[in-house]
N, C-alpha and C positions, 0 to 999 in steps of 0.2 A: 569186839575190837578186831580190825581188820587187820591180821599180819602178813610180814611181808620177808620174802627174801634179799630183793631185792625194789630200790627205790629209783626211779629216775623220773627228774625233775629239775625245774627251773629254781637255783637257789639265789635268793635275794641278800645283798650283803647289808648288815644294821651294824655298823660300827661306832657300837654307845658301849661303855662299859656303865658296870652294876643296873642291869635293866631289873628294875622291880617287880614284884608281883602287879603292883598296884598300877606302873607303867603296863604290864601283858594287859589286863582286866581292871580296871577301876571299882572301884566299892559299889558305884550306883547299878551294876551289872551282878550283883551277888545276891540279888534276891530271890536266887529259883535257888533250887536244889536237880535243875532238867540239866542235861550236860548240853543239850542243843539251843541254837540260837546266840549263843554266844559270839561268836566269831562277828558279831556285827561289833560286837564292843573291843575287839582286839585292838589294844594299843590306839584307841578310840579319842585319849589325849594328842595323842600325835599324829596321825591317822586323818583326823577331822578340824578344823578352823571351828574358833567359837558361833558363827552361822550357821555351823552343823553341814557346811559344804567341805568336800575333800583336801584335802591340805595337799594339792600336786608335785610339794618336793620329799614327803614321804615314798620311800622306796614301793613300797606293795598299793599305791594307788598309781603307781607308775607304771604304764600297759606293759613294758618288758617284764615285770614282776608281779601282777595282779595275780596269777595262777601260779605263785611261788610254792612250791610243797616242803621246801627246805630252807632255812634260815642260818646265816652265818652270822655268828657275835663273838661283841667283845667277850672279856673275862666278866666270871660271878655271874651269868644269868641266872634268872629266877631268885634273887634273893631278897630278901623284904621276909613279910607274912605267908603265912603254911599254904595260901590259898590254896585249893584243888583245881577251881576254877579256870587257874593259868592255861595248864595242861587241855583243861576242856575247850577254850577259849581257842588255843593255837588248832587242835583237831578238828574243833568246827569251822576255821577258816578254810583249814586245807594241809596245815602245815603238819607233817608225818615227822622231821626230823631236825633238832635246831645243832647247831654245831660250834663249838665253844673249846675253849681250854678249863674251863673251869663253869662250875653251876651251884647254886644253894644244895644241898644236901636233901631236903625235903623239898625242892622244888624238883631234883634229879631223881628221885623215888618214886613222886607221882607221876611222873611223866611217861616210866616206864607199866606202871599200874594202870595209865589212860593210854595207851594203845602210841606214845610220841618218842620215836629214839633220840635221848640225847648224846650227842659222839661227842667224844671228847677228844680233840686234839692236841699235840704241839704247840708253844708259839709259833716257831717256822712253819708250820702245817698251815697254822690260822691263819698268816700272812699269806700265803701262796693264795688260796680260798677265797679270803677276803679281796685279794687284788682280781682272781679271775670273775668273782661272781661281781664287781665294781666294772668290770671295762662290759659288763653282759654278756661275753662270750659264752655265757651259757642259759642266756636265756634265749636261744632258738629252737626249733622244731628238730633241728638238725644234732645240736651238741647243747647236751643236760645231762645235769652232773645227775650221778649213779651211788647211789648207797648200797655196798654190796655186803651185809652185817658178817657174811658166815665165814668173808675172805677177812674180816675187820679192815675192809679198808674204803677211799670213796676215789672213783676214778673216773673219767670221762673225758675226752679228746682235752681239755684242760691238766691242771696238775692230779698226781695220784699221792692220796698221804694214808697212814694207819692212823687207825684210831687206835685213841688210849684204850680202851675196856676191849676185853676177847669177847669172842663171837661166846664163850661159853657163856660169859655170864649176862650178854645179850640174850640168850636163848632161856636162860635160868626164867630170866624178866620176862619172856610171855612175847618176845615177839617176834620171834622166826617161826617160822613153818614146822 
């Protein structure tokens, strides 16, 4: 697992509350035990038209967000089934750090175990986030938002919030430097 002190990247806003395991990864993708290859089946119901051609009003087939590395959501992500796969799924697309007010409990444990910070925010945090990462003002070359774990907070020429969890017990989790 690749850690990191710092994260800058283009974050894509998903504003769906309770996104499922099953929404991350579908069942038909759970037949390896390889942590690779996945990311093709990420959010694969929503992602893809029954044609198996790209669904263009999904956000990450959207070219401002195709190389998203960070994900803003609603509340309760990861909740459904224990899968591991979720977490495998979002790192093999690309995604390092999904950011929420709230997460499943085992879905928040593996993620930190597969190499994916999840930050936990504020509501007002979330709102700020979700509105900047909605208008794209940071999906350019120029301004991408910044996960910076050790200051616990995420900043970049857009709005600056704390995360809920200290950098200690981010670091406890295996993914600072």
């Amino acid at each position: 697992m690749d850690k990191f002190t710092t994260l800058t990247g283009v974050a894509a806003p998903l504003p769906i509350t309770n996104i499922d395991t099953d929404m991350i990864i579908p069942k038909q993708y759970l037949k390896t035990i390889a942590r690779t290859g996945l990311g093709a089946g990420l959010f694969s119901e929503m992602r893809f038209n029954e044609d198996g051609s790209e669904n263009p009003d999904f956000v990450l087939n959207k070219p401002a967000y195709r190389k998203a590395q960070i994900l803003v959501v609603e509340d309760n992500f990861g909740c459904g089934s224990s899968r591991e796969h979720a977490p495998w799924a979002l790192l093999d697309y690309g995604i390092r750090c999904v950011i929420s007010t709230s997460f499943a409990d085992i879905f928040y444990n593996n993620c930190f175990q597969n190499g994916v910070l999840p930050a936990k925010v504020s509501p007002e945090d979330l709102k700020k986030l979700m509105d900047d990462a909605s208008r794209g003002s940071n999906a350019t070359s120029r301004s991408r938002r910044s996960m910076r774990s050790k200051r616990s907070s995420a900043s970049a020429p857009g709005p600056e919030v704390s995360l809920a969890q200290s950098a200690f017990v981010i670091h406890l989790r295996g993914l600072l430097r």
